[in-house]
N, C-alpha and C positions, 0 to 999 in steps of 0.2 A: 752649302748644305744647310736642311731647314733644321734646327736643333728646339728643345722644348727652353732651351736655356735662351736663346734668342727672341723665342715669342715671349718666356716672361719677361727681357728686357726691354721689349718695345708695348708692354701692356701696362701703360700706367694709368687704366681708368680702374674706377674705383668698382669695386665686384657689390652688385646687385642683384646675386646669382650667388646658388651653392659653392661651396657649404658654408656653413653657417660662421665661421669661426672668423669669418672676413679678414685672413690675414693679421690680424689682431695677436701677436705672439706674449703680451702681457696678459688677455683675459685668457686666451687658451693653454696657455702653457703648456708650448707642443716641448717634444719628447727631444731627451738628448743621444745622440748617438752610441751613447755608453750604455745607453738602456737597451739597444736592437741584439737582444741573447734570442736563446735558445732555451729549451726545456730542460735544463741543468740543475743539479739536486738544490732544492730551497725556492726555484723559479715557480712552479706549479706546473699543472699540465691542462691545456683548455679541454683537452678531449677530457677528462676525470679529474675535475679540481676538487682541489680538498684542502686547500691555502688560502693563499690572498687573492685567488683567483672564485671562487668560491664566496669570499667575504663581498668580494666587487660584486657580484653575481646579488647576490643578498641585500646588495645598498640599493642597485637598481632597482629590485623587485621592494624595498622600504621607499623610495620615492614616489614610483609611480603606482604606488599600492596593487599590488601585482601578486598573487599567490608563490612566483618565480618568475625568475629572469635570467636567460640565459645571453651570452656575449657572442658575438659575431664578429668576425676581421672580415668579414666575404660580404659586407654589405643586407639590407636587407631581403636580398635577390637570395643567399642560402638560407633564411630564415623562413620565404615562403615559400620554397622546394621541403624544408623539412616541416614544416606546421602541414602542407597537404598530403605530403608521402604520410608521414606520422597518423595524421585524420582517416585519411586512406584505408588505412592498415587496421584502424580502429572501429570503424565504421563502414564502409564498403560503397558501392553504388556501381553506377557506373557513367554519372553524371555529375559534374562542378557548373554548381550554381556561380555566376561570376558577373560584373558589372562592364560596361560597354570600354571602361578603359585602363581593364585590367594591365597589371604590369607584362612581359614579355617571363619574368620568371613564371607567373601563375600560367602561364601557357603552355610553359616550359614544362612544370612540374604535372599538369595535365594529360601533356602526350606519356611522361615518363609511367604514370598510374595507371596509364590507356582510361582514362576518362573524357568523357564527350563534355567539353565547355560548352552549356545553354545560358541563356537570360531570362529564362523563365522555366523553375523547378517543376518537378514532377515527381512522381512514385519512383524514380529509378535516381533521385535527389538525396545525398545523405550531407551533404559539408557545400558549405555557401563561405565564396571568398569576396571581402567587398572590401572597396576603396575606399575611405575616407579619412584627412579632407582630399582631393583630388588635386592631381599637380597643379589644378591652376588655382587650390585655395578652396574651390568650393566644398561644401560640406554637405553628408547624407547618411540616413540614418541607416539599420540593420530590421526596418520592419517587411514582412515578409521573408522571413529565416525561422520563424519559430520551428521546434523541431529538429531542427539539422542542427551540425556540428560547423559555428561559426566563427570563421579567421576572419578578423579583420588587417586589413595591408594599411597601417598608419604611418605608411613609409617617410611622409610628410606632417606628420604631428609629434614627433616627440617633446613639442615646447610647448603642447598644448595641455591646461589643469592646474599652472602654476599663478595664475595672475585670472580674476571673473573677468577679465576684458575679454579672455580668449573663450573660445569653446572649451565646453569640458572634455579632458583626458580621454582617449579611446579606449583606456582600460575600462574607463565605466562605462562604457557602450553598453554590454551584456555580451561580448564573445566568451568566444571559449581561448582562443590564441590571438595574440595581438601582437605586428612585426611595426616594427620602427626604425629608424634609422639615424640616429644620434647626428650623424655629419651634415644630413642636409639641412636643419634648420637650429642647432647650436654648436657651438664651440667644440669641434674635433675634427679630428682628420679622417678625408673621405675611407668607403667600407665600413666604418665604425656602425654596430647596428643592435637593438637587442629584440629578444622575441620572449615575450610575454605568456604565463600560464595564468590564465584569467581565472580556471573553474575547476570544479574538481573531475571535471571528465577527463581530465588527465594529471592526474595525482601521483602518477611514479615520472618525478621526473626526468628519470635513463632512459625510458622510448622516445622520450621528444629528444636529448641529448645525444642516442644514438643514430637520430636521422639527421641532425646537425653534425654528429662528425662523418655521416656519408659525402655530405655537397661542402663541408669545410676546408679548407686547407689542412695539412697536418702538420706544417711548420707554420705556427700564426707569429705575424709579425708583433713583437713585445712594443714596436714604438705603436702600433696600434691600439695594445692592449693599457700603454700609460695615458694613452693619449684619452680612453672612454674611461679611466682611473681619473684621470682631472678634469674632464667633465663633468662626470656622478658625482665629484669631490664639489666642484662649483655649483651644481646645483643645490646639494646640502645645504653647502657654508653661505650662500649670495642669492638662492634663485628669487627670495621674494624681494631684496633691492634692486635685482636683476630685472624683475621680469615688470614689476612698478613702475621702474624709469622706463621702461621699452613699453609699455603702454600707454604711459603719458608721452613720449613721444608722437606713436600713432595716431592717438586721440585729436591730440594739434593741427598734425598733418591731413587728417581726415576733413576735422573740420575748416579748417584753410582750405584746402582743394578743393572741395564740394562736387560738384557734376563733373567735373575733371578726370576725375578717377571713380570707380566702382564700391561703391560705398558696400561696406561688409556688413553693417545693419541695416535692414530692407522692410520698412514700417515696421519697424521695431522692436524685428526678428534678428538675427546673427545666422547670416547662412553663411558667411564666407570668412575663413581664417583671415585677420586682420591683417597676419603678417606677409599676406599674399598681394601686394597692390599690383591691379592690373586700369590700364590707360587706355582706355579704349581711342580709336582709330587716332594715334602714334604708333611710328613706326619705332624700330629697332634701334636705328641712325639719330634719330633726334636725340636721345640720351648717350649714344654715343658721343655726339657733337659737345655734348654738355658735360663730358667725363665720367660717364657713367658704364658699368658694362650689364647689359640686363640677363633675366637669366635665360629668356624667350621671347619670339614675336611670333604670334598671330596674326591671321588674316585680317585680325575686328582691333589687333591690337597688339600690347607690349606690357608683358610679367615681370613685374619687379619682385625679388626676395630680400626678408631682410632677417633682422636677427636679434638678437639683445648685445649683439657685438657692435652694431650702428652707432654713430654718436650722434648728437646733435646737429653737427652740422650736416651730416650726410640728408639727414630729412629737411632741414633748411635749403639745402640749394638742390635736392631734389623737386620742392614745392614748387622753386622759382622755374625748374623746367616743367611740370608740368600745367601752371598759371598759364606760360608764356607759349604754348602749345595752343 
């Protein structure tokens, strides 16, 4: 029988692929088994915090300069089911403006609103849902939104605003809501997600908080909820030696590899999150061969992730596979 305990033991390449946290259980400081409670008097309660549940909620939205930030255990998939029900409900239409590779939730959240998904707005146009960066890194702006009410899905930027190597923060895009997802590109464990009140277009935060506890869980797992507690904690305390060293990293590795890899400044613009290296025609196998586990292969090519959880060597003897390519 195939077990998940079997595949971890026969998986000793090294994750170059979500989430972010690479294993790493000194930088993440995942959760102890003593911490998986329940909504018990003094725990708080996610559906109505008004604890330490509430103060976490508070630190994210003090990080990522955020008007509010609400916590997710259900990933960023129920963050953009309630940002569009919520937008919906506020605004009307009966079309969602959306980008060619919207997530499977925003389609979701679509049918559920009975909104017709187009790619190019109209008068029947009220809430525009865009992607950026795009799972494979690349980056794009929210022009052509003016007017509507706009979510951005930064389900792939939450590391982004903390170091000028990277792109800036998708809160300072100009949305109105902005979803993220904590697990895929730093230290936590997957699910872990938060969703952003960028504007004052929505200013009570219990309508956006009561379509989040529609598509939530109603028992949220507490090793979840430590787990995005010492995350938001490491960022505080480490993000700018954190996020420093993991650019100087890149920086090295960029310029070593040169045409080898996808360069993320493109005359001497920054279209593509750095932390995205993608190899053009390598297949998937060759960094397998090499110890590596990628997090995707393409037709044109193969998606490396990485993290501020990488160390040095991981980018060293990645260089050397893809020189030797």
């Amino acid at each position: 029988m195939n077990t998940l305990a079997k595949f971890i033991a026969c998986n000793s390449r090294y994750p170059l692929h979500m989430p972010g946290h690479k294993r790493d259980t000194a930088l993440a400081g995942f959760p102890k088994l003593a911490e998986d409670i329940t909504e018990v008097l003094g725990a708080d309660d996610l559906s109505a915090p008004g604890g330490f549940l509430l103060d976490l909620e508070r630190l994210g939205a003090e990080l990522y300069h955020s008007r509010h930030a609400l916590i997710s255990v259900n990933g960023s998939s129920a963050c953009n089911l309630a940002a569009i029900r919520a937008a919906f409900l506020k605004f009307g239409g009966s079309e969602l403006l959306i980008t060619e590779d919207a997530h499977r939730s925003v389609w979701n959240a679509a049918e559920l609103c009975g909104l017709k998904p187009v790619f190019e707005r109209s008068d029947k146009t009220k809430i525009a849902v865009v992607t950026t960066p795009m799972y494979d890194g690349t980056l794009r702006d929210i022009s052509g939104t003016d007017g509507l009410c706009v979510i951005v899905d930064a389900a792939h930027g939450a590391h982004l605003g903390f170091d000028a190597y990277f792109p800036a923060s998708p809160i300072a895009s100009g949305a109105d809501l902005v979803v993220m997802s904590l697990h895929k590109t730093l230290p936590a464990l997957g699910q872990t997600a938060l969703l952003h009140i960028c504007s004052d277009r929505f200013s009570i935060v219990e309508k956006i908080r009561g379509q989040m506890n529609v598509f939530q869980t109603s028992s949220p797992s507490y090793l979840l909820l430590a787990s995005i507690e010492r995350c938001l904690t490491l960022l505080r305390d480490k993000s700018g030696e954190l996020f420093s060293d993991y650019a100087d990293r890149l920086r090295k590795f960029y310029e070593a590899a040169g045409e080898k890899v996808l360069q993320p400044y493109q005359a001497g613009k920054l279209t593509r999150d750095p932390g995205k290296i993608f190899v053009p025609g390598v297949t998937a196998e060759k960094f397998r061969k090499n110890g590596f586990e990628p997090e995707r292969e393409f037709p044109n090519g193969t998606l490396l992730m990485t993290s501020i959880a990488d160390p040095d060597w991981v980018f060293e003897k990645l260089l050397n596979s893809c020189i030797q390519s």
